[in-house]
N, CA, C and O atoms as a MOPAC input file, in Angstrom:
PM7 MOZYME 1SCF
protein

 N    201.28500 1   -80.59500 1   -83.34400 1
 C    200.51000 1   -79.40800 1   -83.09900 1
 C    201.18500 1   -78.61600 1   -81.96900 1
 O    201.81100 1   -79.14800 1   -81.05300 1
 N    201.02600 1   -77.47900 1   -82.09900 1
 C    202.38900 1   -76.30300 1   -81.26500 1
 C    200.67100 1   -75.85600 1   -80.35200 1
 O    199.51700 1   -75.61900 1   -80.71100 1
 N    201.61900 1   -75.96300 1   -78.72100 1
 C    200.61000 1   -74.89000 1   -78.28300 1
 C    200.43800 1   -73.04200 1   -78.43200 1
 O    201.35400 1   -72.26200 1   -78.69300 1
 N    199.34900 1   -72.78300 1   -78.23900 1
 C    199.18100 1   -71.24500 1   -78.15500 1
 C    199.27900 1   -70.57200 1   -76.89700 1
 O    198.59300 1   -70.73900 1   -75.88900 1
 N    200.06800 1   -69.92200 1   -77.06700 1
 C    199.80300 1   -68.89400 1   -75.61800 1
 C    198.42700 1   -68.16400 1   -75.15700 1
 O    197.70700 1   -67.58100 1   -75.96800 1
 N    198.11800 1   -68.26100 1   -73.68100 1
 C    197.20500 1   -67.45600 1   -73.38200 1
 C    196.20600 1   -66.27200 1   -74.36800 1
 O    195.09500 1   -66.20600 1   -74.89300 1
 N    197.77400 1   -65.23400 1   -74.14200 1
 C    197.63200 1   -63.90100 1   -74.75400 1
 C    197.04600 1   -63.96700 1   -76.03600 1
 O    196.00500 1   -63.33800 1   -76.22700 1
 N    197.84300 1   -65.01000 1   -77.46900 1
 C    197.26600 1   -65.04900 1   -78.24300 1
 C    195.83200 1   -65.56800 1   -78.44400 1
 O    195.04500 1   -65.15800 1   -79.29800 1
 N    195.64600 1   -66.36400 1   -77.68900 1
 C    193.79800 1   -66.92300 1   -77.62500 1
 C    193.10300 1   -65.94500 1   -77.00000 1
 O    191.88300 1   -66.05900 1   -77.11500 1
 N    193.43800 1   -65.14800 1   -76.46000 1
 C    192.78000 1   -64.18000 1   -75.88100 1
 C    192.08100 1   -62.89800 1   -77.58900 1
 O    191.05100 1   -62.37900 1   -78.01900 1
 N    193.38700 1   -63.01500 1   -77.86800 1
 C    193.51800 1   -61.65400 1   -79.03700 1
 C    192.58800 1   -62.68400 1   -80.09000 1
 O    191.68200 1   -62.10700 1   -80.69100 1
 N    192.70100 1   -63.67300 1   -80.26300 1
 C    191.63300 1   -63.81500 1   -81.34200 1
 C    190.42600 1   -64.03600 1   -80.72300 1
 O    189.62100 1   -63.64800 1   -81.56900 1
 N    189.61400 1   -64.53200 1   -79.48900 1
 C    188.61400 1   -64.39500 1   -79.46900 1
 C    187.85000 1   -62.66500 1   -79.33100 1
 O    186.74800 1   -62.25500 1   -79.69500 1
 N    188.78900 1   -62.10200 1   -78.77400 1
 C    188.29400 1   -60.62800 1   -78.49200 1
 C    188.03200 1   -60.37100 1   -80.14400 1
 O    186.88600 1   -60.32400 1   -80.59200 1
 N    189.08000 1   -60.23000 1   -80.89200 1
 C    188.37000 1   -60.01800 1   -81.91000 1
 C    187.49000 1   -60.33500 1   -82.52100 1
 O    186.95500 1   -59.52700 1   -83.28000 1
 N    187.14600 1   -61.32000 1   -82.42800 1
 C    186.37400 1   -62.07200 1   -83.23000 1
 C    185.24400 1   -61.85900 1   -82.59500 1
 O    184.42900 1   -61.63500 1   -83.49000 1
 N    184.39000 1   -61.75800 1   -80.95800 1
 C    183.38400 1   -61.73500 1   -80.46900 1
 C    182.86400 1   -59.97900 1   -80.28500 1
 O    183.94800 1   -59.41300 1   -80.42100 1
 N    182.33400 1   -59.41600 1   -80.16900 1
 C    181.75600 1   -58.97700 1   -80.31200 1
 C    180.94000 1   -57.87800 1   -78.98200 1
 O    179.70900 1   -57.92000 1   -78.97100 1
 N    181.51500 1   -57.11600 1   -78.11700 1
 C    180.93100 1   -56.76600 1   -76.82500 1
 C    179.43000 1   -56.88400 1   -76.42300 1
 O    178.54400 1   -56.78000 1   -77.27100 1
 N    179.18600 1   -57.09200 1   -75.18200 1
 C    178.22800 1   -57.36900 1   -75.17200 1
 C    177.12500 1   -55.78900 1   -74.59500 1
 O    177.63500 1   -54.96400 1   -73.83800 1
 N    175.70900 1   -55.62200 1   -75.08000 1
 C    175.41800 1   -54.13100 1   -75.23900 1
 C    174.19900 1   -55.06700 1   -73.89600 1
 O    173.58100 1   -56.11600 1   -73.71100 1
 N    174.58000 1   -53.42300 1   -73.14500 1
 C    173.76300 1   -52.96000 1   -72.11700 1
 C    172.49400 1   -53.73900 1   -72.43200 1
 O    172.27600 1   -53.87800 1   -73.63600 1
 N    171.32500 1   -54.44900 1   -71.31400 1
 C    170.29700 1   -54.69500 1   -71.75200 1
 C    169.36800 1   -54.54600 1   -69.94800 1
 O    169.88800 1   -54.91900 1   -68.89700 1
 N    168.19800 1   -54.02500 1   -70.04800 1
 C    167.78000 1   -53.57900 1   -68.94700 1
 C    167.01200 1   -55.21100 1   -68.53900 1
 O    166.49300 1   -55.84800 1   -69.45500 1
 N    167.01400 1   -55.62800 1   -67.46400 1
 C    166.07000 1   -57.00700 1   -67.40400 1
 C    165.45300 1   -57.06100 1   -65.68000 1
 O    166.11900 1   -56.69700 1   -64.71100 1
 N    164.14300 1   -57.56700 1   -65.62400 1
 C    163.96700 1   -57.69600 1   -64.09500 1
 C    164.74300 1   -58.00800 1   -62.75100 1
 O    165.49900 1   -58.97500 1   -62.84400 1
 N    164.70700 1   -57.43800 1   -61.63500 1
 C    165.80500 1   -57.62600 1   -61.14200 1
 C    165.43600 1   -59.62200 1   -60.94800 1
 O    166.28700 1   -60.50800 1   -61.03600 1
 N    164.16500 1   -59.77900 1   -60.71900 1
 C    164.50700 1   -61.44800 1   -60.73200 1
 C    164.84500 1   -61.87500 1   -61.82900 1
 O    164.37500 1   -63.01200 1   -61.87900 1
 N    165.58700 1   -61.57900 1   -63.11800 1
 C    166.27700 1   -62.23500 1   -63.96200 1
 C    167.60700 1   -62.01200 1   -64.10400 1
 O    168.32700 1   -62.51300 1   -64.96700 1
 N    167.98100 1   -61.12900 1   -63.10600 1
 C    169.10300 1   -60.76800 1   -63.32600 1
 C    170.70700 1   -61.92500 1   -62.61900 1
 O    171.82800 1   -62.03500 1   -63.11500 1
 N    170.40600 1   -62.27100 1   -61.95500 1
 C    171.12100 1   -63.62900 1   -61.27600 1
 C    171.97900 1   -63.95000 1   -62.65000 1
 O    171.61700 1   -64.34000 1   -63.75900 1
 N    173.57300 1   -63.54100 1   -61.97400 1
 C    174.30200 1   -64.27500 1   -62.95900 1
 C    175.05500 1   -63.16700 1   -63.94500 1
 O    176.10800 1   -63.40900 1   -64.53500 1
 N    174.27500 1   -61.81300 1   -64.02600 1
 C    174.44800 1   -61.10000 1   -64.83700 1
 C    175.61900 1   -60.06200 1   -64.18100 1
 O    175.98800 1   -60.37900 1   -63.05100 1
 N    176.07300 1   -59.17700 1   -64.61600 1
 C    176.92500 1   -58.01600 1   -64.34900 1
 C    176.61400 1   -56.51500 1   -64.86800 1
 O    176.30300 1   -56.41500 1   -66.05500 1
 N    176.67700 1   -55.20000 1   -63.99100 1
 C    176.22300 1   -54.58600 1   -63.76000 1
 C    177.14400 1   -53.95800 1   -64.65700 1
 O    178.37200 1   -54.01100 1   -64.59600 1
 N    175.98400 1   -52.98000 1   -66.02700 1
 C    176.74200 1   -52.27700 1   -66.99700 1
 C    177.31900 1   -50.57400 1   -66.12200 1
 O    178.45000 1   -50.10900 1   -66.25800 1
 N    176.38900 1   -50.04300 1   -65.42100 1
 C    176.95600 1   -49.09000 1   -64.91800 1
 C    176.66600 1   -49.36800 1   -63.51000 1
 O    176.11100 1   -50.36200 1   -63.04200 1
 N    177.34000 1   -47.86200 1   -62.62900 1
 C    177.09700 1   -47.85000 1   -61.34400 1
 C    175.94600 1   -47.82500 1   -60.72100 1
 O    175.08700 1   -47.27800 1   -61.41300 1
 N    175.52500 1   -48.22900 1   -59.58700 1
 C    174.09800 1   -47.92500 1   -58.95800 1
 C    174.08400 1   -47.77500 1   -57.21000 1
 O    174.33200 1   -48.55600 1   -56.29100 1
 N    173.71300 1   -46.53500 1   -57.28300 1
 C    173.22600 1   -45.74100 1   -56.15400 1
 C    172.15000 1   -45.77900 1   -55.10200 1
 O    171.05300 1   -45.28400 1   -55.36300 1
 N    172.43200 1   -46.44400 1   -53.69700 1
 C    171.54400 1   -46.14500 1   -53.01500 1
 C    170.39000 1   -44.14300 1   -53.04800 1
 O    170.86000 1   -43.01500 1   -53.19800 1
 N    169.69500 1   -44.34100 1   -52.94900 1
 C    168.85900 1   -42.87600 1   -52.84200 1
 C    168.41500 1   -41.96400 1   -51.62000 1
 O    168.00300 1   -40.81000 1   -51.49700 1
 N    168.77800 1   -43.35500 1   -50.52100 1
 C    168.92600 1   -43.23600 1   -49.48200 1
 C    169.24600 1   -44.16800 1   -48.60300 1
 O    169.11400 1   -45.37100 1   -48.82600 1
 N    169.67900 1   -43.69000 1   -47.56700 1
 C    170.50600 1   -44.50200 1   -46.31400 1
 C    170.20100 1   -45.40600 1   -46.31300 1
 O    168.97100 1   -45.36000 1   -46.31400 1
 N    170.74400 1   -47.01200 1   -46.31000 1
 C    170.21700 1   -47.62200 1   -46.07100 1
 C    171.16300 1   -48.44700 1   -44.51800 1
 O    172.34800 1   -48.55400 1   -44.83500 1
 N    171.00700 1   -48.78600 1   -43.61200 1
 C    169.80000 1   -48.32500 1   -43.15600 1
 C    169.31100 1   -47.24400 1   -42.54500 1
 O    170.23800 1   -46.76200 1   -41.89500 1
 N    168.19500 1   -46.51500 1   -42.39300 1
 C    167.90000 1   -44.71800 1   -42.09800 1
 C    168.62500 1   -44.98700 1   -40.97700 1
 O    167.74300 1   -45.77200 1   -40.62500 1
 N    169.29600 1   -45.05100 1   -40.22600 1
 C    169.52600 1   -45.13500 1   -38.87700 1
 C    171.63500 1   -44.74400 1   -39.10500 1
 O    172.23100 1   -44.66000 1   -40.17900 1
 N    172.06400 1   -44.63800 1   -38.08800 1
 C    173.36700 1   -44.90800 1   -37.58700 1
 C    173.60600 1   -46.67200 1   -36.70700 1
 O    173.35000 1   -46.88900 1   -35.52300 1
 N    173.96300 1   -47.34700 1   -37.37300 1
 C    174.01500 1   -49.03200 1   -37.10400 1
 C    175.66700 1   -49.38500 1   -37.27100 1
 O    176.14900 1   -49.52600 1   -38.39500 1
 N    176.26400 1   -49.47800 1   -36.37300 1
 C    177.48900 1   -50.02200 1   -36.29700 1
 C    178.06000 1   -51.17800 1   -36.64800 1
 O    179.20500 1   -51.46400 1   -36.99700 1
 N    176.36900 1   -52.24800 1   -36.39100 1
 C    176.54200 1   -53.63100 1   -36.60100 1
 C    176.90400 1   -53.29900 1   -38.21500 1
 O    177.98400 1   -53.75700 1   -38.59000 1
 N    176.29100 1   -52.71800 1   -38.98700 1
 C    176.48100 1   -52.88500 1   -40.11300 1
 C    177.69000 1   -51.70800 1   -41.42400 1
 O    178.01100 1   -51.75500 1   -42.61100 1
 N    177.97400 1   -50.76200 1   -40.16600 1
 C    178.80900 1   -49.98400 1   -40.88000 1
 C    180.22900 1   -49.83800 1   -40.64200 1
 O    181.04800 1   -49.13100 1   -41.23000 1
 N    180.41100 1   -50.85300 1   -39.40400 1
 C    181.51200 1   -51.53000 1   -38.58900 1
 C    182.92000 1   -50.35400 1   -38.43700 1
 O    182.88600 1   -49.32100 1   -39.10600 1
 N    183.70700 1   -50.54600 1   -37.82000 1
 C    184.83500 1   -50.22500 1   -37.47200 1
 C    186.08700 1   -50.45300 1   -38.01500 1
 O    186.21900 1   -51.39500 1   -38.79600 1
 N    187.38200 1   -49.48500 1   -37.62700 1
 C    187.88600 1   -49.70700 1   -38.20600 1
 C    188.95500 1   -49.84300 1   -36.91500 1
 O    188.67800 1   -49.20700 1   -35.89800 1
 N    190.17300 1   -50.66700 1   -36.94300 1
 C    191.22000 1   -50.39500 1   -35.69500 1
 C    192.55500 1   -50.79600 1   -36.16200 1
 O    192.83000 1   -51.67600 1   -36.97800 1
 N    193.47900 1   -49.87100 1   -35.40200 1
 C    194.79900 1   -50.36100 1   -36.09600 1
 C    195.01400 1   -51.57700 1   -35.68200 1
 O    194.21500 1   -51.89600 1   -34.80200 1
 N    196.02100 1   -52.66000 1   -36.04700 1
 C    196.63000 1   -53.33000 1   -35.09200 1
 C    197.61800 1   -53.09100 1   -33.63000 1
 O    197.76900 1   -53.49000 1   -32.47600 1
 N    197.92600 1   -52.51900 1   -34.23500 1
 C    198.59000 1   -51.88000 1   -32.98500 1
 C    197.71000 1   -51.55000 1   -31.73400 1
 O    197.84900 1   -52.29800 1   -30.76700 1
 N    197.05900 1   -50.79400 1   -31.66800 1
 C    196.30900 1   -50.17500 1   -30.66700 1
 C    195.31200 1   -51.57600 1   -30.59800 1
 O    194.19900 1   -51.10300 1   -30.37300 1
 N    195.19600 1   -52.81900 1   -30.66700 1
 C    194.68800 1   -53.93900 1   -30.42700 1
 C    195.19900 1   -54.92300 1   -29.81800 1
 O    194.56700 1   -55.65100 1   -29.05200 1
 N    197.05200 1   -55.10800 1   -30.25300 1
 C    197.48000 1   -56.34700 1   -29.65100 1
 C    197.61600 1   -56.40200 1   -28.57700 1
 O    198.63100 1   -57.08000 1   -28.41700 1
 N    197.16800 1   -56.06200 1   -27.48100 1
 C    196.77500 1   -56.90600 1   -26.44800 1
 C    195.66900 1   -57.03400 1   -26.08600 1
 O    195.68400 1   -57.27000 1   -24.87800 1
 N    194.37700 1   -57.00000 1   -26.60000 1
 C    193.18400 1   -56.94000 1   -26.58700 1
 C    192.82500 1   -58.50300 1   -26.33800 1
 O    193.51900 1   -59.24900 1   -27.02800 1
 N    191.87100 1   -59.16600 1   -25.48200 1
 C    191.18500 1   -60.42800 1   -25.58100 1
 C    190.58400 1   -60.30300 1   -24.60000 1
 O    190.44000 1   -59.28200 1   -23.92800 1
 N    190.06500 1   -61.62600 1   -24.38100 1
 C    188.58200 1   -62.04700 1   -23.75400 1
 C    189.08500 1   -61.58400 1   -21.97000 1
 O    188.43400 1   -60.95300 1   -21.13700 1
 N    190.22100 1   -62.08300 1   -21.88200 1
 C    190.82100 1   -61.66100 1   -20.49600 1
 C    191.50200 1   -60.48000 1   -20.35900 1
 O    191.94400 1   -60.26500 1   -19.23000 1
 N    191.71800 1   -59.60300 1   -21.26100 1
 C    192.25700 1   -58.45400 1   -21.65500 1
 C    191.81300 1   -57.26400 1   -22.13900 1
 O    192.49900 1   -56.51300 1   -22.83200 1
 N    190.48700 1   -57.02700 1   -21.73900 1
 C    190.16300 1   -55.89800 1   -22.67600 1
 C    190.62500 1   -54.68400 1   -22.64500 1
 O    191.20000 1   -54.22400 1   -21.65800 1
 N    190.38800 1   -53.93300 1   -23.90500 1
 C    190.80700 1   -52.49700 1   -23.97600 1
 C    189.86000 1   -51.67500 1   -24.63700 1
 O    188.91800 1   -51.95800 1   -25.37700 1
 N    190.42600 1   -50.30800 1   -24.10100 1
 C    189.30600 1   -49.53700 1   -24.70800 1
 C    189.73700 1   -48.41900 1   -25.53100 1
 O    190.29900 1   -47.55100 1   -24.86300 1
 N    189.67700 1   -48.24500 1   -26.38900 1
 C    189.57000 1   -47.38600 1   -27.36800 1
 C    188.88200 1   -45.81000 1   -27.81500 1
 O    187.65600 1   -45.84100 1   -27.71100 1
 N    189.29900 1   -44.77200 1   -28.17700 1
 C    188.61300 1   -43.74500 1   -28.19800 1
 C    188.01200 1   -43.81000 1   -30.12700 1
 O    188.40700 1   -44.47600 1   -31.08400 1
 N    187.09800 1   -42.93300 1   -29.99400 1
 C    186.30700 1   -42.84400 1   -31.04600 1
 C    186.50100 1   -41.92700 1   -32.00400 1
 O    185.74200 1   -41.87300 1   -32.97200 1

């Protein structure tokens, strides 16, 4: 018995199966599933300006010498 390549097991199951169609379900059933289209916050979440959570960005450069005994400061 000869093995099959990847590619070809790939090409016959695609053909052969069948895509799978959009289906709307509770979000507690959804675990596991994958998202047919995009989805949009409607608003801020959170209403606020929060850094903890919208974090920063820094080169390396303008960091390497930065530490606990070293700090630096950075403009915004």
């Amino acid at each position: 018995m000869a093995l099959v390549g990847l590619e070809e097991v790939r090409g016959h199951i695609l053909e052969r199966v069948p895509p799978a169609r959009p289906t709307r379900v509770p979000l507690g059933d959804a675990l596991g599933l994958a998202l047919s289209e995009d989805v949009a916050a409607t608003e801020p979440v959170p209403p606020f300006a929060n850094s903890a959570m919208d974090g920063f960005a820094v080169r390396r450069a303008d960091a390497e010498t930065a530490g606990i005994e070293h700090p630096i400061r950075l403009k915004l």
